[in-house]
C-alpha angles and dihedrals in degrees: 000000000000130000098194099136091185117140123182114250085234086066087063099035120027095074101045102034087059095045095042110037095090093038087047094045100053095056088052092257124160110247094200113153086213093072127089114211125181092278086058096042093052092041088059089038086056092038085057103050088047096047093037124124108264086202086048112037123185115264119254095235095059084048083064103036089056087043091058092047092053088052087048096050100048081045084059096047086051091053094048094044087054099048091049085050085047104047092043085055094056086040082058099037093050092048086059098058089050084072110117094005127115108249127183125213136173109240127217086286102052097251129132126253137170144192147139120282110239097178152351124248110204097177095102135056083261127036122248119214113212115219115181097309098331124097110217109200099226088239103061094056113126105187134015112204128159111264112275 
């Protein structure tokens, strides 16, 4: 009987790439196939158990261990996932408070404008502050001043 454990990488990654790129892409997430996230971990985990050695079985406290790490790992995405919501929502929160207030910004030429912001646009990753005709990407603000 053979003991190879190999497993190809398109067991891990054709499914759920597939099913999560747009869902991925959307949060901002990387959709790197070299990554293994919790679908792939539990996949190899299964993939184990069905192509292991029934003279040999895997030990119960592996089982665990790779278990854990599973548990760890989803915690972690959590906690990723919650930070990005969080960070977009101060993103959000701060591009409110630049309304009616004076911003400078560099434009494609390098050169240094400045308006009053009149409103926010949220329909991007990043806001955009709109100042007369011009959209100001929130992060390319230079100074923030009260509106003369």
């Amino acid at each position: 009987m053979s003991t190879d454990m190999s497993i190809p990488v398109s067991y891990l990654t054709s499914d759920r790439t597939a099913a999560t790129s747009g869902t991925a892409a959307a949060l901002g997430a990387p959709t790197d196939k070299t990554q293994l996230d919790n679908q792939g971990f539990l996949k190899l985990l299964i993939a184990q158990l069905d192509n292991q050695d029934p003279s040999s079985p895997t030990d119960s406290t592996t089982i665990l261990t790779q278990t854990t790490q599973l548990a760890q790992m989803q915690s972690l995405e959590e906690q990723i996932t919650t930070a990005r919501e969080s960070f977009a929502l101060q993103m959000r929160e701060t591009a409110a408070t630049f309304v009616g207030r004076q911003v400078t910004w560099a434009d494609a030429d390098g050169k240094t404008q400045s308006g009053v912001v009149a409103s926010v646009d949220y329909s991007g990753s990043v806001p955009l502050l709109k100042v007369g005709t011009t959209d100001v990407a929130l992060d390319a603000v230079q100074t923030l001043a009260p509106a003369d």
